[in-house]
C-alpha positions as CSV (number, residue, x, y, z in Angstrom):
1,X,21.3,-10.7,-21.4
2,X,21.3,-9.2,-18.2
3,X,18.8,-10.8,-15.2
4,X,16.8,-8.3,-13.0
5,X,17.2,-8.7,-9.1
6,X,13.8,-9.8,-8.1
7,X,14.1,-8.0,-4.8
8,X,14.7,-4.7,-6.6
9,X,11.8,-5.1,-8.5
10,X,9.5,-5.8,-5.7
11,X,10.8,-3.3,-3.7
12,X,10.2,-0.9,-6.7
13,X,6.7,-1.8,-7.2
14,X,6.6,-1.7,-3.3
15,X,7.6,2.4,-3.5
16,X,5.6,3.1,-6.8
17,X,2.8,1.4,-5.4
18,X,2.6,3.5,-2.3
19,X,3.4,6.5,-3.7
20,X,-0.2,6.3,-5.8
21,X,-2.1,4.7,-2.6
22,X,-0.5,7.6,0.1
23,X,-3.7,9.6,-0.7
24,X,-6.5,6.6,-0.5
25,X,-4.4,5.4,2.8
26,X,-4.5,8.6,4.1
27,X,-8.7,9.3,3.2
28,X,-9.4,6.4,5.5
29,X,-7.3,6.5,8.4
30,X,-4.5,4.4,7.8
31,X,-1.2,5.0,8.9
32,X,1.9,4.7,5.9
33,X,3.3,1.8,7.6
34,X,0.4,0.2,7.5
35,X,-0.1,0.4,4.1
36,X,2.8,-0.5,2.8
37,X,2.3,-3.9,4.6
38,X,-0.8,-4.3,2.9
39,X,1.1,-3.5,-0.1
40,X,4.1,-6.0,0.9
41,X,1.2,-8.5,1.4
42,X,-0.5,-8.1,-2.2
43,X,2.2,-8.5,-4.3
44,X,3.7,-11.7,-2.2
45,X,0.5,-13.5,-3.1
46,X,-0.3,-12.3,-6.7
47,X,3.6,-11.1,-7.8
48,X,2.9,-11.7,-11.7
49,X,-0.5,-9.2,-11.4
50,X,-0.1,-5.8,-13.1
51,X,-0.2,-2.6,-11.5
52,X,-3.8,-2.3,-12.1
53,X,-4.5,-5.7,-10.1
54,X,-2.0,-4.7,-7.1
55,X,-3.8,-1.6,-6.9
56,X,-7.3,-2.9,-6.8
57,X,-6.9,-5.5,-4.5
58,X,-4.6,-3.4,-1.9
59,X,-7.8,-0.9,-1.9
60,X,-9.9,-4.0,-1.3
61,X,-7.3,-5.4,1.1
62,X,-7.1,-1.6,3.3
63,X,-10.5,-1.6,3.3
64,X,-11.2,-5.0,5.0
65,X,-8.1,-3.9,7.4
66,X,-10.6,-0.8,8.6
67,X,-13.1,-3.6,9.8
């Protein structure tokens, strides 16, 4: 049984994550760097949420940044 590095997971879903949000980042404004933070910032407080969640609440959470 082999264990999965934790970090390397999260940095992963960090990379896929941002690959499928560069175009919605970009729409409204918001620089890469940025984005990924929001990103960083999603999956620190829901890590066990699906890609589906991640995504919908670091829309939500880019969104509120704009404000």
């Amino acid at each position: 049984m082999s264990e999965t590095d934790p970090n390397a997971d999260r940095a992963a879903t960090i990379e896929r994550l941002s690959e499928r949000l560069s175009g919605f980042a970009q729409g409204i404004g918001m620089s890469g760097n940025e984005a990924r933070e929001i990103i960083k910032r999603v999956i620190e407080a829901d890590p066990a949420a699906g890609d589906g969640d991640l995504l919908a609440k670091a829309r939500t959470w880019m969104l509120i940044a704009l404000a």
